[in-house]
C-alpha positions in Angstrom: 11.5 -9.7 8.4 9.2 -6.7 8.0 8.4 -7.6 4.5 7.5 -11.1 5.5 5.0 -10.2 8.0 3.4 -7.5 6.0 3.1 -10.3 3.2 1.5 -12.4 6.2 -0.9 -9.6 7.3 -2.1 -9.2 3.7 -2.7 -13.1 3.3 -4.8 -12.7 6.3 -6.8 -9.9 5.4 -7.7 -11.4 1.9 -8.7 -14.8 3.4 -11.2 -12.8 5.7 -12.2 -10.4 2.8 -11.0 -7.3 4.9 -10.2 -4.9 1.6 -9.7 -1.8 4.1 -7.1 -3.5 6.0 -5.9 -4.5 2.4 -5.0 -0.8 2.1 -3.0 -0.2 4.8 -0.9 -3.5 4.3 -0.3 -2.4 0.7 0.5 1.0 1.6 2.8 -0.3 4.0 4.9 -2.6 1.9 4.9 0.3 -0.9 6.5 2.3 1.6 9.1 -0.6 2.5 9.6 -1.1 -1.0 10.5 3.1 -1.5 12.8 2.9 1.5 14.3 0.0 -0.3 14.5 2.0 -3.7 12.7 -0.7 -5.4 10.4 2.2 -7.0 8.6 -0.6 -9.6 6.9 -2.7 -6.5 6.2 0.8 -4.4 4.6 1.9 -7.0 2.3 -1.0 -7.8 1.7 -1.7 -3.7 0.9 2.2 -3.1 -1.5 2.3 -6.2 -3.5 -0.7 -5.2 -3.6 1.3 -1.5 -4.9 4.3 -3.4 -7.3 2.2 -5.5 -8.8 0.6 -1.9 -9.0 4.4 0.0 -10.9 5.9 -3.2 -13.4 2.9 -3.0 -13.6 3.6 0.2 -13.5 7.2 0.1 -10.8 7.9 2.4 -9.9 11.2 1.7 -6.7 11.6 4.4 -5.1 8.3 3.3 -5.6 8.8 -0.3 -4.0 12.2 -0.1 -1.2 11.0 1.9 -0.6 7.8 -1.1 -0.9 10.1 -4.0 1.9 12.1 -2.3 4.0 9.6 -1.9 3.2 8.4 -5.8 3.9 11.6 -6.7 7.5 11.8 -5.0 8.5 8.4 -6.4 11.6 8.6 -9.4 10.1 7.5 -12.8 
């Protein structure tokens, strides 16, 4: 369910062109995806979050990703 709503939130905030909100959706299904131990899609969903906080230089969030990237199993 969670998944399928963040899927839904993302769909909505590329139709409207929102790439910050894009962040945070991405960052939240990486983090469902870690609690899930699928490590392959976390990683991919958090780096996309991390690409969208450096363009928009945000510092906390970005800090906070590359954590989490950094804990993630190879």
């Amino acid at each position: 369910m969670a998944r399928r709503n963040y899927q839904q939130a993302l769909a909505i905030d590329i139709e409207f062109g929102d790439r910050y909100s894009q962040a945070l959706t991405y960052h939240c299904l990486g983090s469902l995806a870690q609690a899930e131990e699928n490590y392959a899609e976390a990683r991919v969903n958090l780096q996309t979050a991390l690409e969208i906080y450096v363009e928009y230089k945000e510092e906390y969030w970005g800090a906070i990703v590359r954590e989490a990237l950094e804990k993630l199993p190879e």
